[in-house]
KEKE-3310 file (N, C-alpha, C; in steps of 0.2 Angstrom, whole numbers, plus 5000, padded with zeros to 4 digits):
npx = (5018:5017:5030:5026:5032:5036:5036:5045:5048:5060:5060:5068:5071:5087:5102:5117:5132:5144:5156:5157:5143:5134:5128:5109:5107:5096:5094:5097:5103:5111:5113:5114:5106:5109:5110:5125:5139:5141:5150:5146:5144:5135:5121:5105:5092:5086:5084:5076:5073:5061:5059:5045:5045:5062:5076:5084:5101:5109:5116:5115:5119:5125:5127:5136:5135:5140:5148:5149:5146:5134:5118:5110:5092:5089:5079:5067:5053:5037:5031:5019:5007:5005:4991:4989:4994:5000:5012:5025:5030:5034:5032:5030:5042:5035:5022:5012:5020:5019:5022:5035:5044:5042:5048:5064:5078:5090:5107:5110:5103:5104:5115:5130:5137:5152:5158:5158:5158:5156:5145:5143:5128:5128:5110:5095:5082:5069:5056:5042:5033:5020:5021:5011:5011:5020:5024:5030:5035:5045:5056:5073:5075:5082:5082:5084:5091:5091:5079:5074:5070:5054:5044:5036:5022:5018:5026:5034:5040:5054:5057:5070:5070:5079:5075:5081:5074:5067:5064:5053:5051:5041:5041:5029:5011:5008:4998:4990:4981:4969:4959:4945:4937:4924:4920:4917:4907:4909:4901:4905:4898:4892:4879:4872:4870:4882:4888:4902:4918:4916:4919:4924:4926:4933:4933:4941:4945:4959:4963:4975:4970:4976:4992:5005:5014:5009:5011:5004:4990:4982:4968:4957:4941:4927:4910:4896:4878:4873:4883:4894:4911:4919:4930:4943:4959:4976:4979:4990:4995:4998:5004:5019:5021:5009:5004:5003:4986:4984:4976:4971:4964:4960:4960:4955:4955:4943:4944:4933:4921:4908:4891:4878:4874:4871:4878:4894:4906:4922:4934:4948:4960:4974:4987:5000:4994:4983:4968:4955:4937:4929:4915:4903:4892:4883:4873:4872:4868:4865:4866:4854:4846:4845:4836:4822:4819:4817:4809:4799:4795:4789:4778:4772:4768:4761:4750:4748:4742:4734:4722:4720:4713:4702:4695:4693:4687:4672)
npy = (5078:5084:5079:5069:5069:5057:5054:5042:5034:5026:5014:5005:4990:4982:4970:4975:4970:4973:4987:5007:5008:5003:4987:4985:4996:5009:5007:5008:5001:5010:5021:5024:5028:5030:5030:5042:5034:5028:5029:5019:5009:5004:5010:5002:5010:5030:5028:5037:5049:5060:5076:5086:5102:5100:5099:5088:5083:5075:5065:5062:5049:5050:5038:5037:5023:5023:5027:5040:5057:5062:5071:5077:5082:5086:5080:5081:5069:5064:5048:5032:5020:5011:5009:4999:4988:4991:4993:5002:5019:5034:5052:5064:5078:5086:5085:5093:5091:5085:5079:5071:5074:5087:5092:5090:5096:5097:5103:5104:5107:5103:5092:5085:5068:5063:5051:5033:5039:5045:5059:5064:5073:5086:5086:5093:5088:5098:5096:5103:5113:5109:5097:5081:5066:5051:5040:5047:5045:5046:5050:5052:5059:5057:5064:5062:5070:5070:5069:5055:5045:5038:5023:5015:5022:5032:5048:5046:5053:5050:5051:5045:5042:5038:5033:5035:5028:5034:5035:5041:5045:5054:5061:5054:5052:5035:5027:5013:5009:4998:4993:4983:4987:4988:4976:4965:4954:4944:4933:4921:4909:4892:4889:4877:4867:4859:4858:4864:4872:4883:4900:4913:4932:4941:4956:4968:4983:4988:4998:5009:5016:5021:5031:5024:5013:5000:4980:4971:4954:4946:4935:4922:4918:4905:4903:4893:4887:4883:4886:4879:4877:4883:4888:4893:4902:4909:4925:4929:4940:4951:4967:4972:4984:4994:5010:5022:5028:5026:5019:5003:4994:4977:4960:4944:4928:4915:4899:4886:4888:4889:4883:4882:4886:4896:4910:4918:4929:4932:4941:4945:4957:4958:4966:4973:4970:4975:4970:4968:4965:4962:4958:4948:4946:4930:4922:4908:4904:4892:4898:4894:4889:4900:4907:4899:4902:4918:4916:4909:4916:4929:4923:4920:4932:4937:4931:4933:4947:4945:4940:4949:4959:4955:4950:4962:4967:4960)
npz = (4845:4864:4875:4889:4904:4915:4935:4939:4954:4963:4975:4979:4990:4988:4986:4987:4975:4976:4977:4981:4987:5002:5007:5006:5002:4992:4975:4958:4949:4942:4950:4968:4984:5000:5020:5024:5030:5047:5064:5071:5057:5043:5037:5035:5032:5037:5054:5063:5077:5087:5097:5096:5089:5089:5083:5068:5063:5049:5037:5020:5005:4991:4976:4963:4949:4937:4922:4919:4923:4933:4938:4952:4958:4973:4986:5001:5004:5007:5013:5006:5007:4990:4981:4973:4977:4992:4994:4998:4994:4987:4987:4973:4967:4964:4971:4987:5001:5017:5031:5036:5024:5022:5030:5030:5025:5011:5012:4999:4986:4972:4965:4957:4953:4952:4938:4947:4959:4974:4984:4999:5007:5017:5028:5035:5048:5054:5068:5069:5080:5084:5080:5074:5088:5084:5068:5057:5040:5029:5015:5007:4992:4976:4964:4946:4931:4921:4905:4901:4884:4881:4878:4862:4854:4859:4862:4876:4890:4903:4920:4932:4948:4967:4982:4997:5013:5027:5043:5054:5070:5080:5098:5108:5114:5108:5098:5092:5080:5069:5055:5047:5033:5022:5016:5004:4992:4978:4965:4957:4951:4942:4928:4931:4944:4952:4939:4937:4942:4958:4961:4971:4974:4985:4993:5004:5015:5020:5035:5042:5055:5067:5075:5070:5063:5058:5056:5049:5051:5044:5044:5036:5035:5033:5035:5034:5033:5049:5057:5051:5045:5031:5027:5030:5033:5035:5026:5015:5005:5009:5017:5021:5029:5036:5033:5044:5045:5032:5020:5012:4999:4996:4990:4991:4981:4982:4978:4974:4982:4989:4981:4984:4999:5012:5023:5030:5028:5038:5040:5050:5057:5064:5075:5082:5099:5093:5088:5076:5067:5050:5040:5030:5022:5013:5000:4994:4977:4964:4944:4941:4948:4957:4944:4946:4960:4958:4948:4953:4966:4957:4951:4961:4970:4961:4960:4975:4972:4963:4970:4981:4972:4970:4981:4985:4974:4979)
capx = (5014:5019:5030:5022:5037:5031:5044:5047:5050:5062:5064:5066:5079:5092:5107:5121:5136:5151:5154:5156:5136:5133:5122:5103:5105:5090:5097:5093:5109:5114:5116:5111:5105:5109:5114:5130:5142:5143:5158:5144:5143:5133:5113:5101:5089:5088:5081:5077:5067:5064:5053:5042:5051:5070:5080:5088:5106:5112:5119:5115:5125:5124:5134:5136:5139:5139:5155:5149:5144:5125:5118:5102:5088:5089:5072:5062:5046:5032:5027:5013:5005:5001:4984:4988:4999:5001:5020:5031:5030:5033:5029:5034:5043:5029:5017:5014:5023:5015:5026:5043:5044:5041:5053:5070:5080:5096:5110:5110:5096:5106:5122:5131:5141:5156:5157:5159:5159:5151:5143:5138:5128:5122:5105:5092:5077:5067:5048:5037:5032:5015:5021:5008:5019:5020:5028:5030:5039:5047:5062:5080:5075:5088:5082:5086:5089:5089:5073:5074:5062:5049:5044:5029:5020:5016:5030:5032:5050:5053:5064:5068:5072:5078:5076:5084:5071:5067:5058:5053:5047:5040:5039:5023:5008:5006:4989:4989:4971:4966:4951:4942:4930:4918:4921:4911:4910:4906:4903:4905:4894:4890:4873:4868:4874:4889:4893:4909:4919:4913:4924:4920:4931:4931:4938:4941:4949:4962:4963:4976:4970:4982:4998:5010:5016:5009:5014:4996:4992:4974:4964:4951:4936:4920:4906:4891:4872:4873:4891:4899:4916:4921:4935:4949:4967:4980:4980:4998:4998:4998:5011:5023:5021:5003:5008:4999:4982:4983:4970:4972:4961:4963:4958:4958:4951:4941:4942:4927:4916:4899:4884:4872:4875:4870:4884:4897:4915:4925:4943:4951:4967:4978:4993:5003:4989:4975:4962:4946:4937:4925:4911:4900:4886:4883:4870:4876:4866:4868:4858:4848:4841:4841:4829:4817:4818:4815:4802:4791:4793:4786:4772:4768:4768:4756:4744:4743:4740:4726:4719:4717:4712:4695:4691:4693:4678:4667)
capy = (5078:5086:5072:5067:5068:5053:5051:5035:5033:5016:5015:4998:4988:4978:4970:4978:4964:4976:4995:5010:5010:4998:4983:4988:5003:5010:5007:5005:5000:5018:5025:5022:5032:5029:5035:5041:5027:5032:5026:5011:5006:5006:5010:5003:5017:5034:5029:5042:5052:5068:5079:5093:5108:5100:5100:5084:5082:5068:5065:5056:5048:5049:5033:5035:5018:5022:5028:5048:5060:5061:5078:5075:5085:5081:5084:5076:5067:5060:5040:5032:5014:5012:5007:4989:4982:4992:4993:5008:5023:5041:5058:5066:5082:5092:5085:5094:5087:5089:5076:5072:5078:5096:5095:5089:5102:5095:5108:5106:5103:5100:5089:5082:5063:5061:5044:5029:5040:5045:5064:5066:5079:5084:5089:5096:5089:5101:5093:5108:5112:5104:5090:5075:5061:5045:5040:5050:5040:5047:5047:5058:5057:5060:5063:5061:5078:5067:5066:5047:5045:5033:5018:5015:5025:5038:5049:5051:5056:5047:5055:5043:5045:5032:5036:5031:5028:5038:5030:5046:5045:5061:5056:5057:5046:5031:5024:5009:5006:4995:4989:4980:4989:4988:4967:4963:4944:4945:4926:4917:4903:4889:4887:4871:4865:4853:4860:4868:4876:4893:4905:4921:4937:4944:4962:4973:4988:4986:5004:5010:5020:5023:5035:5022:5009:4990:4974:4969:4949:4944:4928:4924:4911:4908:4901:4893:4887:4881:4888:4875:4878:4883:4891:4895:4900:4917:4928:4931:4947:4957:4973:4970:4989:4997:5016:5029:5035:5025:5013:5000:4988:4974:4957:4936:4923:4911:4896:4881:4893:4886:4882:4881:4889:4902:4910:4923:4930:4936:4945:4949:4960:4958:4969:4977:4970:4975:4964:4968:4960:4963:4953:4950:4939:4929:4915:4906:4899:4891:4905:4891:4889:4906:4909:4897:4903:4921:4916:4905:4923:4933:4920:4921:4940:4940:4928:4937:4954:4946:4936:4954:4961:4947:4951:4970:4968:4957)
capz = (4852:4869:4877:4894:4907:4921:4936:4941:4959:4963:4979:4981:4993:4985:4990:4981:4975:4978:4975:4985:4993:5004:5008:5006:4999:4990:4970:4954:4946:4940:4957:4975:4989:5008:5024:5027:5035:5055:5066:5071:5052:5038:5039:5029:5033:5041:5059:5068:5084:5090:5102:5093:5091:5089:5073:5070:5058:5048:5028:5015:5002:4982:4974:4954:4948:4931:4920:4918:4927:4933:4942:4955:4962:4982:4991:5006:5001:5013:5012:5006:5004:4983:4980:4967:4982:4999:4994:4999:4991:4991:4984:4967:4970:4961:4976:4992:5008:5026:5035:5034:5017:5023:5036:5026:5022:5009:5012:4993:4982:4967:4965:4954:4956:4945:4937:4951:4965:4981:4985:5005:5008:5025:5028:5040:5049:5058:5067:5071:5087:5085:5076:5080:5088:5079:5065:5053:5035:5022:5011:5003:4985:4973:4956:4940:4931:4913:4903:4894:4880:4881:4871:4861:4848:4862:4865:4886:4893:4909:4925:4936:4955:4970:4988:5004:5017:5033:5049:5058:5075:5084:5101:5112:5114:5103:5098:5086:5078:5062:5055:5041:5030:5018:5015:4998:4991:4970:4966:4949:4951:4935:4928:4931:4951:4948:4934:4935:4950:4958:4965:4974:4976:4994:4994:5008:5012:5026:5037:5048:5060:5072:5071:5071:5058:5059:5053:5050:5049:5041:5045:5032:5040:5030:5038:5032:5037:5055:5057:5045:5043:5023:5023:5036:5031:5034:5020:5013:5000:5016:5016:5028:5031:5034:5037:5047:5041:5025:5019:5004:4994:4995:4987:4991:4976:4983:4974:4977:4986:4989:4975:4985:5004:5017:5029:5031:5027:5041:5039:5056:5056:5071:5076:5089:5100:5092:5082:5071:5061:5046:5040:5024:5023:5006:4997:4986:4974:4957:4943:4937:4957:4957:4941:4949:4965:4958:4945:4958:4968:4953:4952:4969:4971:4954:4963:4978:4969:4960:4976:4985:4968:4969:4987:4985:4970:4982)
cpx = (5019:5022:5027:5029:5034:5039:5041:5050:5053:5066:5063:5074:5081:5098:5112:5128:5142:5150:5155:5150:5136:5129:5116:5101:5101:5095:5093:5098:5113:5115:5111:5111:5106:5109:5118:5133:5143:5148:5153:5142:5139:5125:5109:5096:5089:5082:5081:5071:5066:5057:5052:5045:5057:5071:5085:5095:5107:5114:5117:5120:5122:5130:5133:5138:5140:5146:5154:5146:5136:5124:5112:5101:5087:5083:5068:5057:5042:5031:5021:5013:5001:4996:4984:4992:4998:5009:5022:5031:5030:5032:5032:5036:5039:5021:5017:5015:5018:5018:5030:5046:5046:5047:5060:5072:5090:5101:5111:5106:5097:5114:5124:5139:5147:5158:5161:5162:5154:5152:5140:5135:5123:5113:5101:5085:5071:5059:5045:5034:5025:5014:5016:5013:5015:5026:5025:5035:5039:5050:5067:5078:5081:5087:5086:5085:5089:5083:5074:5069:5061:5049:5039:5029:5019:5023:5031:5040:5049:5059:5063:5071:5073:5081:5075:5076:5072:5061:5058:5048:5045:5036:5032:5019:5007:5001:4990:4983:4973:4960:4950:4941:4927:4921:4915:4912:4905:4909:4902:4904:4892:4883:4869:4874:4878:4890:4901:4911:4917:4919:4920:4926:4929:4937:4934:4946:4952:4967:4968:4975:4974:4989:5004:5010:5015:5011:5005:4996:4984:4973:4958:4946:4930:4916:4899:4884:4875:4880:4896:4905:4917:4927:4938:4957:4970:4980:4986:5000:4993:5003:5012:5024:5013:5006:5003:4996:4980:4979:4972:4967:4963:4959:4960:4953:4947:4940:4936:4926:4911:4895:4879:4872:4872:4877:4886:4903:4917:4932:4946:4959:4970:4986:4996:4997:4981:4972:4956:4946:4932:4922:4908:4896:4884:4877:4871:4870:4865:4863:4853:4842:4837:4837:4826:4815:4815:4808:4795:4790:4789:4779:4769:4764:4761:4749:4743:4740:4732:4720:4714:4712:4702:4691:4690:4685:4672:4668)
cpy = (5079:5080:5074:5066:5064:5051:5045:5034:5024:5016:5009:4995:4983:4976:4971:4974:4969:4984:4997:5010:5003:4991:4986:4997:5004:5010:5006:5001:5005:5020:5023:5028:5029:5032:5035:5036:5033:5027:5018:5007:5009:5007:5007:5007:5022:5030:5035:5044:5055:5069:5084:5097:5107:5100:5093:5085:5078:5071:5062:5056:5048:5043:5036:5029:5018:5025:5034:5048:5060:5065:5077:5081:5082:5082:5077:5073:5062:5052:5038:5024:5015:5007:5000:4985:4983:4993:5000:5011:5029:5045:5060:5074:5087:5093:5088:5089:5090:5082:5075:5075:5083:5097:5093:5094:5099:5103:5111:5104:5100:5097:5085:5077:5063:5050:5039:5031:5044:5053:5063:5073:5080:5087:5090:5092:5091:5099:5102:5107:5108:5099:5085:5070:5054:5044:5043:5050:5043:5044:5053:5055:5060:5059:5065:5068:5076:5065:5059:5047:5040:5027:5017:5019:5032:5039:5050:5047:5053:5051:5047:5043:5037:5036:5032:5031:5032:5038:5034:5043:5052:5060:5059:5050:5041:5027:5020:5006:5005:4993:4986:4981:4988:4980:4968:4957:4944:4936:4925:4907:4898:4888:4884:4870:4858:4855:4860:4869:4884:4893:4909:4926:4941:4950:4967:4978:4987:4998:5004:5018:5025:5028:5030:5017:5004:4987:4970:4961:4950:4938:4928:4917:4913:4901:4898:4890:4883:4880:4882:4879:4878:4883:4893:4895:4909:4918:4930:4938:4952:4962:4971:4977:4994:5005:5021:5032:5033:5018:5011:4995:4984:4967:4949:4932:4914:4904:4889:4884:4889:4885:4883:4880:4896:4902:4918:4923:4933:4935:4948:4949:4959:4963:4973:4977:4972:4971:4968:4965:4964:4960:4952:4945:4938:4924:4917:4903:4898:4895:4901:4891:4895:4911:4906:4903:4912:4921:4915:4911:4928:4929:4921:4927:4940:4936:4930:4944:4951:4942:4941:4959:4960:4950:4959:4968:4963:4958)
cpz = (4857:4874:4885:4897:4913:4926:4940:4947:4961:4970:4983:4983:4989:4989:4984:4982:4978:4977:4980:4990:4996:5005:5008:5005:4996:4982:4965:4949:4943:4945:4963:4978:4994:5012:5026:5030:5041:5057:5067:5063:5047:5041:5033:5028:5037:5049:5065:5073:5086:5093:5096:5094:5089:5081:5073:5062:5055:5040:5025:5011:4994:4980:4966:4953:4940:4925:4918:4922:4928:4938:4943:4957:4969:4983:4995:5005:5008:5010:5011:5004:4995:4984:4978:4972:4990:4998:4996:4997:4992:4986:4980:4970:4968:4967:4983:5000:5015:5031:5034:5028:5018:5025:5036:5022:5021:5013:5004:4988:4974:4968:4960:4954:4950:4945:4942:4959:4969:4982:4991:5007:5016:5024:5037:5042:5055:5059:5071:5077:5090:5079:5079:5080:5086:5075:5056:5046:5031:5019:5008:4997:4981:4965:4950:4934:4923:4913:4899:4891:4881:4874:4868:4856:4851:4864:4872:4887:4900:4912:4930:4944:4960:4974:4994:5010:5024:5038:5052:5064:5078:5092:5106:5112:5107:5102:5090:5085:5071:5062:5048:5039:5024:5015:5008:4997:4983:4970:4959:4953:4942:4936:4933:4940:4949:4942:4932:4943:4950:4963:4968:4975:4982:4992:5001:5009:5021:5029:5042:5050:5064:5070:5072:5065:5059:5054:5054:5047:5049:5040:5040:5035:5035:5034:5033:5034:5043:5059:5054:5043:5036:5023:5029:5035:5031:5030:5021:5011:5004:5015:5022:5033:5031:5039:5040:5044:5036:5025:5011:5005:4993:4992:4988:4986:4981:4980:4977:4985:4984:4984:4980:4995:5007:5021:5027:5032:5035:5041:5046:5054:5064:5070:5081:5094:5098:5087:5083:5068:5057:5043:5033:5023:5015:5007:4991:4984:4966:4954:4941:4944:4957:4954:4945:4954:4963:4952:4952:4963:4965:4956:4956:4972:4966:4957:4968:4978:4967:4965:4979:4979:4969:4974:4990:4982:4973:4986)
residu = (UNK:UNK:UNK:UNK:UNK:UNK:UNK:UNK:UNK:UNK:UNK:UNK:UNK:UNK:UNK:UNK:UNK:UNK:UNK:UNK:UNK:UNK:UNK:UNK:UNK:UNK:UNK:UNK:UNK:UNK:UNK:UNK:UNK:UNK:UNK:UNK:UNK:UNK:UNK:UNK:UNK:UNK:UNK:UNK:UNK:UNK:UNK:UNK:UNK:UNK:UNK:UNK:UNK:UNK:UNK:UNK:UNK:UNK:UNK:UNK:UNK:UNK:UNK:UNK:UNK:UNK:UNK:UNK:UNK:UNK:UNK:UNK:UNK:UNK:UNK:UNK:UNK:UNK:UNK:UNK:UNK:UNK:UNK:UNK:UNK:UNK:UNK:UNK:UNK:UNK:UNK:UNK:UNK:UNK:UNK:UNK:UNK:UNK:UNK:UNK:UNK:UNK:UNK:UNK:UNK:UNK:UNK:UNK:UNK:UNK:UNK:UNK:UNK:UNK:UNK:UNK:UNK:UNK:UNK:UNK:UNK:UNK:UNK:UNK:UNK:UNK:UNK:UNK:UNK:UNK:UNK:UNK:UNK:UNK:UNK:UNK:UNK:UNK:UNK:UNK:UNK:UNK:UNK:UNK:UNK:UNK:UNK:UNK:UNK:UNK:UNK:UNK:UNK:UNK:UNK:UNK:UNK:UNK:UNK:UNK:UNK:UNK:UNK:UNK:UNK:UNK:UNK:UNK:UNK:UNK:UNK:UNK:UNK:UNK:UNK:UNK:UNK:UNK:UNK:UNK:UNK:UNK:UNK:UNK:UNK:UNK:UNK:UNK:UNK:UNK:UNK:UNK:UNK:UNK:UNK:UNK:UNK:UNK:UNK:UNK:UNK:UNK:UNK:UNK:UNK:UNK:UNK:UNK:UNK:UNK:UNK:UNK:UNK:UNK:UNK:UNK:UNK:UNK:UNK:UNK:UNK:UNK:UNK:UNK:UNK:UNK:UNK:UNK:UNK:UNK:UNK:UNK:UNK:UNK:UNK:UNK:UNK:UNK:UNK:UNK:UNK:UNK:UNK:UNK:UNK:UNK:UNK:UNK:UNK:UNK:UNK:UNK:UNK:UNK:UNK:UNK:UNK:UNK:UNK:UNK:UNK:UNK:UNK:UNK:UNK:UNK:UNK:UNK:UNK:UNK:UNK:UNK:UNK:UNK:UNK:UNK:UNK:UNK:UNK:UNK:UNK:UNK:UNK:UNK:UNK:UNK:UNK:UNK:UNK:UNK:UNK:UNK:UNK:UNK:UNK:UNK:UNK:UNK:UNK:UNK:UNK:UNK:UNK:UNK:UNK:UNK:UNK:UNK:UNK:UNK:UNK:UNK:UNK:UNK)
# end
């Protein structure tokens, strides 16, 4: 069977114990990406800022930390929130780029490190003249030009790749907008009321809007008949990063959620002064309530079919 080549993007910060790359470099323990040291120090990532049209310079750095040589593919890649978390992530270099990604230009797109040493290569990045301004996040990838095989019964060759961050700015108007959308609430209720505990799963999809990068904070409040207080508490497994444009799915477990309630969820986002919220309206009731309640509906329904049935034939 045809091995299945999958690359592996690890562009995850670490603090690195010693060695040539610096603190917070982007690593995996085989090699690091950074930027460049400047005369004010090290960087943990590229921070940068430009008017549409300019060209900005800078280097990155290649570490090897490993005892042979190891020879990368360079290239600029766009950022994105992943779907199972909201975490960090960027583009494989077979995908196409339409922000920062596009407009990194290594001066060398292959390199190779000799063992426990350091490769800077400068690079280019030019914003187009009608760049939209905001922020614009990518990253310097530097992949891995070895396939490794897989494990498992299924043969798949893995490449894998670790890329330095790049906080582009393109300067102009900034417009920070979030929202809340489509709120659901799926409940697992027990039979009989008192039973057991019910829970509910409240998912929404948390939207930004705006072109600029928030730190979005989520309040979750459930309400029930005659505005009764349930539920009130900050949701945590928030991304510390929500990026321009991108939307994730996201999910809180409700545990001892109502049996036998009327009311409604709401989820407000807050961030860089802006707040929304999102809503969802729920009854709960345990299923044995809820045969009754849709039997004695049937029955009801079938005796006034046959009511008007009577007084049609008389």
């Amino acid at each position: 069977m045809r091995n299945l080549y999958v690359l592996l993007l690890a562009a995850v910060l670490l603090l690195l114990p010693g060695g040539p790359a610096p603190a917070h470099a982007a690593e995996n323990g085989e090699w690091a990406v950074h930027p460049a040291a400047s005369r004010l120090g090290s960087r943990p990532y590229f921070y940068l800022s430009a008017d549409p049209g300019t060209t900005l310079t800078d280097r990155v750095t290649v570490t090897n930390k490993t005892g042979a040589p190891l020879t990368f593919r360079l290239y600029g890649a766009d950022a994105y929130n992943t779907e199972r978390d909201g975490g960090f992530a960027v583009r494989t270099r077979q995908e196409k780029q339409t922000g920062a990604g596009a407009w990194i230009t290594p001066e060398r797109t292959r390199v190779t490190v000799p063992p426990r040493s350091s490769v800077t290569v400068p690079y280019t990045l030019a914003v187009p003249a009608d760049a939209e301004p905001g922020d614009h996040p990518g990253a310097l990838v530097a992949l891995d030009e070895r396939i490794q095989p897989g494990r498992g019964s299924v043969a798949v060759g893995v490449q894998r790749a670790v890329g330095a961050r790049v906080y582009l700015r393109v300067n102009g108007p900034t417009v920070p907008a979030l929202a809340v959308e489509d709120v659901t609430l799926d409940q697992d209720r027990p039979l009989v009321p008192g039973a057991g505990t019910s829970t509910a799963l409240i998912s929404y999809t948390l939207h930004n809007r705006g072109n600029v990068t928030l730190d979005p904070k989520v309040a979750l409040r459930a309400e029930g008949v005659f505005g009764r207080t349930l539920l009130a508490r900050d949701l945590e497994k928030i991304p510390s990063e929500l990026l321009p444009r991108q939307k994730i799915r996201l999910t809180e477990r409700w545990t001892g959620s109502p049996q036998f309630d009327w009311g409604e969820v709401t989820l407000t986002a807050t961030a860089k002064d802006v707040r929304e919220s999102g809503r969802a309206s729920f009854l709960a009731l345990p299923w044995l309530a809820a045969a009754v309640v849709l039997t004695g509906g049937v029955v009801a329904l079938i005796g006034l079919r046959v009511r008007r049935r009577r007084a049609l034939g008389t």
